[in-house]
N, C-alpha and C positions, 0 to 999 in steps of 0.2 A: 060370421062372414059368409054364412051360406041361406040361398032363397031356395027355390024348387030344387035346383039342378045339382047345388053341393060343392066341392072344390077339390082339386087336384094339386097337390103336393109331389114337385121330382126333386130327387138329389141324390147326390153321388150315395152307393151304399155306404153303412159303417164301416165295413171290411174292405173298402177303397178298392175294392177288384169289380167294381159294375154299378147302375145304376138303377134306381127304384123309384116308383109311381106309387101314390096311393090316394082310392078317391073315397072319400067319405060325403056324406047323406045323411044328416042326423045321426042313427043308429046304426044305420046299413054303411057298409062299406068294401073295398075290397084291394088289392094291391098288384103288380107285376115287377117283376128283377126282372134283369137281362144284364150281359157281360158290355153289350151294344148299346149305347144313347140313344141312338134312332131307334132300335127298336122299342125303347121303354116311351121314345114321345110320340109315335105310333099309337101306342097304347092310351097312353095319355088322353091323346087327341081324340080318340075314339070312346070317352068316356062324356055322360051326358051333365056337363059340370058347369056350372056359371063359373068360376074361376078356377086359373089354371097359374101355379107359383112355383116357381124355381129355385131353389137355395142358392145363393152366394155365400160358398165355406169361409172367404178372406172375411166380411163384411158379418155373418153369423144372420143374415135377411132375408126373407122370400121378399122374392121378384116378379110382377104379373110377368106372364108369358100367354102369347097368343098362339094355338095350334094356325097351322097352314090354311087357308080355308082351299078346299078342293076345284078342280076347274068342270 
């Protein structure tokens, strides 16, 4: 699922107190927590990713998600 840019994974953490980003690149990769969802899609957004996916816990699916585009 990944071309140049790579993809971004958010979802609630495992320990259900915050939420987590992680963007992978082939081999390269890196991650962000935060107690805040904004902050963690902040982060997100700010990663250089051809796609960007959500988890839905009911459903057990990533979701496309599109960061804000800035004015």
């Amino acid at each position: 699922m990944t071309d140049s840019g790579g993809t971004v994974r958010i979802r609630r953490s495992e320990s259900g107190h915050g939420w987590e980003a992680r963007w992978e690149r082939g081999d390269v990769g890196s991650s962000f927590r935060d107690r805040e969802k904004d902050a963690v899609l902040r982060w997100a957004a700010s990663r250089p990713a051809d796609y960007w996916l959500t988890h839905d816990p009911d459903a057990d699916e990533w979701i496309p998600w599109t960061p804000p585009s800035e004015p």
